[in-house]
C-alpha positions, 0 to 999 in steps of 0.5 A: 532465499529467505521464507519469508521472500519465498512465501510473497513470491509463491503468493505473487506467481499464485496471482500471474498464474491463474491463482493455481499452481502446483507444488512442482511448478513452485519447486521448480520456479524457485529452486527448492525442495518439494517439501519446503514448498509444502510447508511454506504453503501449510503457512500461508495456509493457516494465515488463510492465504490461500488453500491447499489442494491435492498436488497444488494451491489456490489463491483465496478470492479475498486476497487475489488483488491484495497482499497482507500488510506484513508481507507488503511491508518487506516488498521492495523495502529499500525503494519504499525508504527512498519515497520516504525519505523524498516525501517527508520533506513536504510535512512541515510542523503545523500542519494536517496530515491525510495518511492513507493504509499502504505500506509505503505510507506506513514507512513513511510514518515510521520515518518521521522526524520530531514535530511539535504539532503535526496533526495525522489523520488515518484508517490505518491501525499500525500507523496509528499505533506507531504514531501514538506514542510520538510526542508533538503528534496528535492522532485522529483514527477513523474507524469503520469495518476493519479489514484484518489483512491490512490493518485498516478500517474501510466502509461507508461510515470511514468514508463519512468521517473523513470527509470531515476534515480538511488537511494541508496535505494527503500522502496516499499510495496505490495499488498500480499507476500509469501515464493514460490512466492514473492511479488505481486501486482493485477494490471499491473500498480502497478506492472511495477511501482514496477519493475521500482523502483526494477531495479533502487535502489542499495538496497530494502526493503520490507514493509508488515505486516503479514496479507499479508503473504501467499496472492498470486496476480497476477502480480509477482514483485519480489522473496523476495531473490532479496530484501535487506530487508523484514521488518514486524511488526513480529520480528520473522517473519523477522528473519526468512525471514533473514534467508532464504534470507541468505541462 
């Protein structure tokens, strides 16, 4: 296994087991030596993941509900590049674009072919650096309180300067979605982010793939029934999700 898969999964059994576990529970769980444990949790540790503790770790408080983007970049890659290869179907040249923090939306930036104007709008930090150099791209970067972990501005004054404009269409991702409740962020600054792009974009997609199914967060963004399109890595699934927004 590599480190890089043993860290998210030390950091994802952190999140399901009360946010502390000890060096032999990981050791156990994912068949490695005690002393690989305990590098890996030095790392995470000076990338203040989490704190170490006499035998054990805890989950800091401020990433309980909320990996790292360049952790959230590698998980469930192959799905995130299905969604994106579904979802940039629905950008044509002409038109303005809502781009929200997610990685799957970063992947779907990263897979963009060449326009000849397509205007993005953005909080997010790696899409904007992504897109800047592309030629046919004009970039719009809102700014705001920046949220290191995910590269991403969020606050009040994010908020404001979105709500400036209108666009064709908002690519947006979420934290977990369900057929009763829709999509849902855990923080309150995700979550007003969303409702920003939602009212402000003609169409919206929703991109998750199915490990977020049935996962219920607090703050509710949105009934899928409101959303233009709900893309996964599952066709199955999105037919049916067509259906009942059909319905």
């Amino acid at each position: 296994m590599a480190t890089k898969e043993r860290k998210e999964l030390i950091l994802e059994l952190l999140r399901n087991e009360s946010r502390f576990v000890t060096v032999e529970q990981l050791s156990e769980r994912l068949f490695v030596s005690g002393a690989t444990i305990r590098r890996d949790l030095a790392e995470l540790e000076k990338s203040k993941l989490i704190q170490r503790t006499r035998g054990g770790a805890i989950l800091l408080e401020s990433i309980a509900a909320e990996a790292p983007m360049v952790l959230r970049e590698t998980r469930n890659e192959t799905q995130k590049q299905i969604i994106a290869v579904v979802a940039r179907e629905y950008i044509k040249d002409g038109m303005t674009v809502f781009m929200d923090s997610s990685s799957t939306v970063f992947t779907l930036a990263r897979s963009l072919p060449a326009f000849g104007n397509l205007q993005v709008i953005t909080n997010n930090l790696k899409i904007a650096w992504l897109l800047s150099g592309r030629k046919g791209i004009t970039l719009v970067m809102a700014g705001g309180w920046l949220k290191e972990r995910s590269m991403s501005f969020f606050g009040h004054s994010t908020v404001q300067f979105l709500s400036r404009f209108n666009a064709d269409a908002a690519f947006l991702s979420a934290m977990g979605f369900s057929f009763e409740n829709g999509s849902s962020e855990a923080t309150e600054e995700e979550y007003f982010v969303k409702r920003a792009y939602l009212s402000n974009a003609k169409k919206k997609y929703l991109l998750v793939d199915t490990s977020k199914q049935d996962r219920d967060f607090l703050y509710r963004t949105s009934p899928l029934s409101a959303y233009t399109g709900v893309i996964t890595e599952s066709r199955p699934l999105n037919e049916t999700l067509s259906q009942l927004r059909a319905k």
